[in-house]
C-alpha positions as CSV (number, residue, x, y, z in Angstrom):
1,X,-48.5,15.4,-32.8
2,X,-44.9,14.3,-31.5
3,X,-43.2,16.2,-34.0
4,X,-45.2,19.7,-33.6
5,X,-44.6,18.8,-29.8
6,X,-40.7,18.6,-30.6
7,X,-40.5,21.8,-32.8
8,X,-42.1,23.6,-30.4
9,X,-39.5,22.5,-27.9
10,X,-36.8,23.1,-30.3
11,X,-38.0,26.7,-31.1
12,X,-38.8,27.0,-27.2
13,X,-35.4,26.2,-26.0
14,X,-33.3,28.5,-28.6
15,X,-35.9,32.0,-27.8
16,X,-34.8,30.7,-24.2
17,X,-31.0,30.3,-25.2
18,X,-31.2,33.8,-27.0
19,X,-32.9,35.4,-24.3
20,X,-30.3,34.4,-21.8
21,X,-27.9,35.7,-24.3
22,X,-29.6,39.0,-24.6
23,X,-30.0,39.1,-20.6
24,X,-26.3,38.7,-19.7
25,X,-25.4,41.4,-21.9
26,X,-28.3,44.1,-20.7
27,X,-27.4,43.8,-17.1
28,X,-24.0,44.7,-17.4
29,X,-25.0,47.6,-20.0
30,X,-27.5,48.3,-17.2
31,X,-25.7,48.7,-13.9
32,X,-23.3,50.9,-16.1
33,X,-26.1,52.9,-17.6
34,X,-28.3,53.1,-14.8
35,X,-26.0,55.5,-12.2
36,X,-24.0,57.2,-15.1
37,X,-28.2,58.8,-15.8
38,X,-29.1,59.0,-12.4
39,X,-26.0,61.1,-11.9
40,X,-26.7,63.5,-14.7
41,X,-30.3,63.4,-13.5
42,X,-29.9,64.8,-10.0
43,X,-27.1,67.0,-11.0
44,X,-24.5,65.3,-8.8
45,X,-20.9,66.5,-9.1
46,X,-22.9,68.6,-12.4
47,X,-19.4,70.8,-12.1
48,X,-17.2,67.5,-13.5
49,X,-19.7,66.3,-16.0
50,X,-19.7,64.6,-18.0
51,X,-17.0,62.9,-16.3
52,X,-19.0,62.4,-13.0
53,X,-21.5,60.7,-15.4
54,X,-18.7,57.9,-17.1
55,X,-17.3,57.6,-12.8
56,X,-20.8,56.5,-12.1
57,X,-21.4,54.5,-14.3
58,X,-18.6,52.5,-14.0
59,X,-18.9,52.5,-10.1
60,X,-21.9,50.6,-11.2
61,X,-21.0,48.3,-13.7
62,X,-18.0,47.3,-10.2
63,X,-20.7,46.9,-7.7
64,X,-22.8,44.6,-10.6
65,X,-19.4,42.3,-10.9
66,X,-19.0,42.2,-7.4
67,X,-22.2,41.2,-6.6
68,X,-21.4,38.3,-9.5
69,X,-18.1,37.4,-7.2
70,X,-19.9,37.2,-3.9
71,X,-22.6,35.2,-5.3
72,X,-20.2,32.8,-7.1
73,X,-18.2,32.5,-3.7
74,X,-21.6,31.8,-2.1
75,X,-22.4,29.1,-4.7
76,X,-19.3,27.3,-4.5
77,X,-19.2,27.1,-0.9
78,X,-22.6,26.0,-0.3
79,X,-22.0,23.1,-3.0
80,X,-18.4,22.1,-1.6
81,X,-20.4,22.4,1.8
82,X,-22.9,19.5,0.4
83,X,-20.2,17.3,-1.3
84,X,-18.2,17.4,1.8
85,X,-20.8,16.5,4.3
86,X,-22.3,13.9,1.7
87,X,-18.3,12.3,1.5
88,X,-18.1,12.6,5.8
89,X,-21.2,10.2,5.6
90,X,-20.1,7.7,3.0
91,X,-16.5,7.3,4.4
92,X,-17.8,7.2,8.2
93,X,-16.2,11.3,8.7
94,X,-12.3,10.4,7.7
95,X,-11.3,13.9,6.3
96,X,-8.3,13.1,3.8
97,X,-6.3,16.5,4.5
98,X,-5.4,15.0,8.3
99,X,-1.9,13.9,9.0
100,X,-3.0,11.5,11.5
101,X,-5.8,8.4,11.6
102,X,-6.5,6.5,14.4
103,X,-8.7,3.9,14.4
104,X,-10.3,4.4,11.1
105,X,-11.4,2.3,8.2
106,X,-9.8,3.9,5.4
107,X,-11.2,3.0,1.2
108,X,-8.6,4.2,-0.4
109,X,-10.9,4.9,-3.5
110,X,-12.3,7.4,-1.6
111,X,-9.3,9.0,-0.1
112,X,-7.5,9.8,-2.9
113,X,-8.2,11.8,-5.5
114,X,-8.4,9.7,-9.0
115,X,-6.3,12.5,-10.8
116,X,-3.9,13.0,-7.7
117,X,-3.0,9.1,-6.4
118,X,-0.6,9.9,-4.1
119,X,-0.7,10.1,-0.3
120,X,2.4,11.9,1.8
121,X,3.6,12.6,5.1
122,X,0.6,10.7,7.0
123,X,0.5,8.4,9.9
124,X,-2.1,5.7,10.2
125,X,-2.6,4.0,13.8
126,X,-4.9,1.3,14.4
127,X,-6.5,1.6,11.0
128,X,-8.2,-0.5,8.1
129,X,-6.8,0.1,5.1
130,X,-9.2,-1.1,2.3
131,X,-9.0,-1.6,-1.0
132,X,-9.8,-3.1,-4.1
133,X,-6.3,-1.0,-5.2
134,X,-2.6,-1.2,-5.4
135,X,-0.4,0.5,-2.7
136,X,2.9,1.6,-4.0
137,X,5.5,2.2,-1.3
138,X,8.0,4.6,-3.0
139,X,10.0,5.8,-0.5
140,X,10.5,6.4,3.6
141,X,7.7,4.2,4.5
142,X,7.6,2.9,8.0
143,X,4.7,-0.4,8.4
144,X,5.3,-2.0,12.1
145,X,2.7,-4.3,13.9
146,X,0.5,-5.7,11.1
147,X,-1.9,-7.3,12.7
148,X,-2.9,-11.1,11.3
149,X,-3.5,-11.6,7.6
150,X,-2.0,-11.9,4.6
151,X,-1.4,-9.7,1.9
152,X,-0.6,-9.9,-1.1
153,X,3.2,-8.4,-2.5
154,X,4.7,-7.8,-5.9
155,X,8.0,-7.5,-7.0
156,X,8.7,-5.0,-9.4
157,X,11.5,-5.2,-11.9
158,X,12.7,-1.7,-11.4
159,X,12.9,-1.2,-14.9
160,X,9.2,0.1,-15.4
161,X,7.6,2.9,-13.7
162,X,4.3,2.3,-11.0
163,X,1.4,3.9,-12.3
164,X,-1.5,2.1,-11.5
165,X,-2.8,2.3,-8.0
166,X,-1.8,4.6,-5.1
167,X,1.6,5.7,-4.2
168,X,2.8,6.8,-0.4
169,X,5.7,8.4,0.0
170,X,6.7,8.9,4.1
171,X,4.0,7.2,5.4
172,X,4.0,5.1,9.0
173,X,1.6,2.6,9.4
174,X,1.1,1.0,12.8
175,X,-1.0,-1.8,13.9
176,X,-2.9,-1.0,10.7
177,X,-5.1,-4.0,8.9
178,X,-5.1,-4.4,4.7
179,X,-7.7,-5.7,3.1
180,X,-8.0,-6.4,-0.3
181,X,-5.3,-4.7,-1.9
182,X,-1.6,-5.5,-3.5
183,X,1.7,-3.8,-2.1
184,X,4.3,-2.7,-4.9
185,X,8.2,-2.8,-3.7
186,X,11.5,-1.9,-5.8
187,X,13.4,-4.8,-6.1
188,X,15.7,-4.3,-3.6
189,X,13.2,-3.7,-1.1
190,X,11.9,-6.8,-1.9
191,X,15.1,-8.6,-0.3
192,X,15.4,-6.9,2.8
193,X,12.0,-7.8,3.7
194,X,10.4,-11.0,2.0
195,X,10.8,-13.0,5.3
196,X,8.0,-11.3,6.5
197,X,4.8,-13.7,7.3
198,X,2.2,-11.3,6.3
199,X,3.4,-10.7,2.9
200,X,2.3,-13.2,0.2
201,X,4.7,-12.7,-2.4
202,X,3.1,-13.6,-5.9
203,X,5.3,-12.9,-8.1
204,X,9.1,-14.0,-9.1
205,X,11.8,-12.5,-6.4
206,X,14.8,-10.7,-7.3
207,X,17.8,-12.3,-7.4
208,X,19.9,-11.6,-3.9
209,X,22.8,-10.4,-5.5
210,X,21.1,-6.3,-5.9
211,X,21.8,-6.2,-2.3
212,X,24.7,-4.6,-1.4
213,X,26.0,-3.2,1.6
214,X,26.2,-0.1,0.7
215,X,22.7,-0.1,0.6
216,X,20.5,1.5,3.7
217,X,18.6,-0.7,6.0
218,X,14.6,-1.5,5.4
219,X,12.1,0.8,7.0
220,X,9.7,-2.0,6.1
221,X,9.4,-3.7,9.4
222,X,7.7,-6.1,11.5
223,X,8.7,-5.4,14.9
224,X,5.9,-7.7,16.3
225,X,7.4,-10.9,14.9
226,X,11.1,-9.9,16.3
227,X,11.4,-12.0,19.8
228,X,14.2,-11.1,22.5
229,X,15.8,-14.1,21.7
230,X,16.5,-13.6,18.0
231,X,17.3,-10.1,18.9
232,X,20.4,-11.3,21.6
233,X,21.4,-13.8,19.2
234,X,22.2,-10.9,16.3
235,X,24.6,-8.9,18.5
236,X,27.9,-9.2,18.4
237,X,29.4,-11.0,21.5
């Protein structure tokens, strides 16, 4: 019984595959055929047959694929429409093409776009940045009043390429939170700013002697642990 059940699906399913086939070509065949014999039919424009007759007919055959276009459009609206409103729910209605989030809780698995990990020229105020991921800080990166907790920081050798995790490239992060994910720095990043108390470094350092002074200044900063005092006491007298 299972089997006579199965070959009747089987035969079922390629008369339905055929039939499709047959379908998609008759419609097109039709919307040409269709006005090219209604034309000859009522005599239109009889006086430029049988030319008037091919004209039609391929007027048709246009208003058949554009009635294919506008009903694609419509498709792939309404289901972007659905993916977009079911995303706004799940990540609490952050909207990734912004340039500016305040006060959001950002998961960066959801923010990014697993084929396209990178994340430029936005400014995050008073945010959560969640993980589980890797943040790579490639270049012009500005992170000022992290509020308390620790995160964890790795020192790359700068003779590999990052590829794993999220890269940011101009980026400002102010009075943002991280949870839960690892921060990626060039080596000579890493010695302008491994004083800093939020940052648990857990891997080797660099040796100090890649700093040079020809070297620009961090925009890495901490700006909420830098007291008047220690401030006065750097300038020159």
């Amino acid at each position: 019984m299972f089997r006579r059940l199965n070959q009747f699906f089987m035969h079922f399913e390629w008369r339905l595959s055929l039939a499709t086939v047959i379908w998609s070509l008759l419609v097109p065949a039709g919307s040409f055929a269709l006005p090219a014999w209604a034309t000859r039919a009522a005599g239109v424009f009889s006086q430029y047959s049988p030319l008037s007759w091919v004209v039609a007919g391929f007027a048709g055959l246009f208003c058949y694929a554009f009635a294919v276009f506008i009903y694609g459009t419509g498709q792939q609206r309404s289901v972007r429409s659905r993916y977009d409103s079911k995303f706004m729910q799940e990540t609490g209605g952050v909207d990734p093409l912004a340039r500016v989030f305040e006060g959001k809780r950002i998961c960066l698995n959801d923010f990014v776009l697993p084929s396209q990990p990178r994340v430029a020229g936005k400014t995050f105020v008073d945010c959560e940045i969640v993980g589980p991921t890797n943040m790579y800080f490639e270049s012009d990166n500005s992170v000022d009043d992290v509020q308390p907790g620790f995160v964890d920081a790795v020192a790359l050798s700068g003779e590999r390429q990052f590829s794993n995790g999220v890269l940011f490239r101009n980026c400002k992060f102010r009075g943002c939170t991280f949870h839960r994910v690892t921060l990626f720095f060039q080596p000579v990043e890493v010695l302008r700013i491994k004083q800093l108390n939020w940052l648990n470094w857990i891997s080797p350092l660099p040796p100090a002697d890649l700093l040079t002074d020809l070297d620009k200044p961090s925009l890495i900063e901490d700006q909420s642990d830098q007291s008047p005092t220690e401030n006065e006491e750097e300038k020159p007298r």
